[in-house]
N, C-alpha and C positions, 0 to 999 in steps of 0.2 A: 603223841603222834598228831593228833587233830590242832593241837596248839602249834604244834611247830609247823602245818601245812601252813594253818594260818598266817603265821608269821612269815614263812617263807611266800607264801599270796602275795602279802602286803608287802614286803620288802620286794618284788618283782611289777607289781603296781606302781609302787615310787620309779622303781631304774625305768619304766615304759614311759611312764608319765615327763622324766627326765628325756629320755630321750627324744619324747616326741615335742618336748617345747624345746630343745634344741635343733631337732631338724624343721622346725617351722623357724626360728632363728634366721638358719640358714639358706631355707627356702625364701627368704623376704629377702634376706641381703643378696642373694643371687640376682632376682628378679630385677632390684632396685639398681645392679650393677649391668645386668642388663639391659633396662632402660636407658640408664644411663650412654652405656657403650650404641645403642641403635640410635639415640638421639645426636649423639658426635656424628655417628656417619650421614645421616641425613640432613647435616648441618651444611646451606648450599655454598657448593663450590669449596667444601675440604670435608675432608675423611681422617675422622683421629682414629688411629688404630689402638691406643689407648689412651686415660685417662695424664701418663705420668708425659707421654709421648709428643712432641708439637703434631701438628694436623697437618695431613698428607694432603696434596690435592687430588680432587676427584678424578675419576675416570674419564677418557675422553666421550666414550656414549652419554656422559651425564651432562657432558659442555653442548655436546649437539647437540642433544634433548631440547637444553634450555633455550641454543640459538635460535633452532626450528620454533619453538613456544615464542617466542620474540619476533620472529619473522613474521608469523601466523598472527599474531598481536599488532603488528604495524599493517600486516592487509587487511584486516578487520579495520583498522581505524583507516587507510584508504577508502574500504569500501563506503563505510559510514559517511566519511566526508563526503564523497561522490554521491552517494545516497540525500546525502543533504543539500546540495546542491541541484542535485535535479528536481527535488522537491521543490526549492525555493525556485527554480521556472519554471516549474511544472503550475505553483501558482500563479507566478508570474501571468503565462499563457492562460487561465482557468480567468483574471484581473481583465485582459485582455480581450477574450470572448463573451466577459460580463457587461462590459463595456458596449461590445459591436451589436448583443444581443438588446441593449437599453436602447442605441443609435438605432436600430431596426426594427425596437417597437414605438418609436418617436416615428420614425417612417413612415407605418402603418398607420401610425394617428391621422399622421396627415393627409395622406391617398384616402382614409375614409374620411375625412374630414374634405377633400376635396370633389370625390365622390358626389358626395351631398348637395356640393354648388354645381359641380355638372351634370348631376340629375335632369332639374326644371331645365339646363340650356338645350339638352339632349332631347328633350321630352317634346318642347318649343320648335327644335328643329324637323323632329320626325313627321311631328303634327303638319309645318308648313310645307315640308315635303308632302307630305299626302295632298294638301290643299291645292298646292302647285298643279301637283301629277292630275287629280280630280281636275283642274281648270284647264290644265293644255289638253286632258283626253277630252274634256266639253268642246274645248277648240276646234283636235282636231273632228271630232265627230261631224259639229257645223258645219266645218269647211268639206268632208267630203259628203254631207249631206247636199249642200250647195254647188258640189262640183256633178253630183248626181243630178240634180233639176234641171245644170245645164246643159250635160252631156241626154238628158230625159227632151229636153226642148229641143236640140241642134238636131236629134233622131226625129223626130215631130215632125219637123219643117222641110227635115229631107225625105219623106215619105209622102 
């Protein structure tokens, strides 16, 4: 009895054994058939419905798809270009302001550098102004000093 469970154990061991490398067999070629089979369909622009079969064309939402992704791929490269173009004036203008900004401290050299010479003329002028103005108020002072002595005499003689 114990020998023949055995036996019958081990001859049900083999047939499991058997079967399960046969369905792993099967489990790979399926797999492999259907890789196969998903990579046909997603082969752009046809759909092979099988291996033995020529290749269908795709569906129409798969032709838009792709048109829109092409569309969207040429505004992109619009935008870029336009992008790049504005850039290249944008330095332009950046060249341009570098420029008026070198003109303008070349300017400023100079007004301080002129500055400098009309300092002493300015200084020279002020001074003789004041000198001036000091010698006509000596002027007039004299002169209505003297208009006083005579207006002081002519009251004198008429009294």
């Amino acid at each position: 009895m114990a020998f023949s469970t055995s036996l019958f154990g081990l001859a049900g061991s083999l047939i499991l054994g058997f079967l399960d490398l046969q369905t792993g067999q099967a489990q790979n070629a399926f797999y492999n058939q259907l890789e196969e089979w998903l990579a046909g369909q997603t082969q752009l622009g046809t759909v092979a419905t099988s291996s033995s079969e020529p290749a269908a064309p795709a569906p129409s939402y798969v032709y838009a798809l792709l048109e829109r992704t092409a569309e969207r791929l040429d505004e992109m490269a619009a935008i870029n270009t336009a992008g790049h173009k504005q850039t290249v004036a944008l330095t332009e203008m950046i060249a341009l302001l570098t420029e008026q900004l070198r003109a303008n401290q070349t300017m400023i050299a100079h007004f301080g550098e002129a500055d400098q010479q009309i300092k002493p003329v300015l200084t020279r002028l002020v001074e003789e102004t004041v000198k001036s103005r000091d010698h006509i108020a000596a002027q007039f002072q004299s002169e209505l000093r003297l208009l006083a002595k005579t207006i002081s005499v002519a009251l004198d003689r008429e009294s």
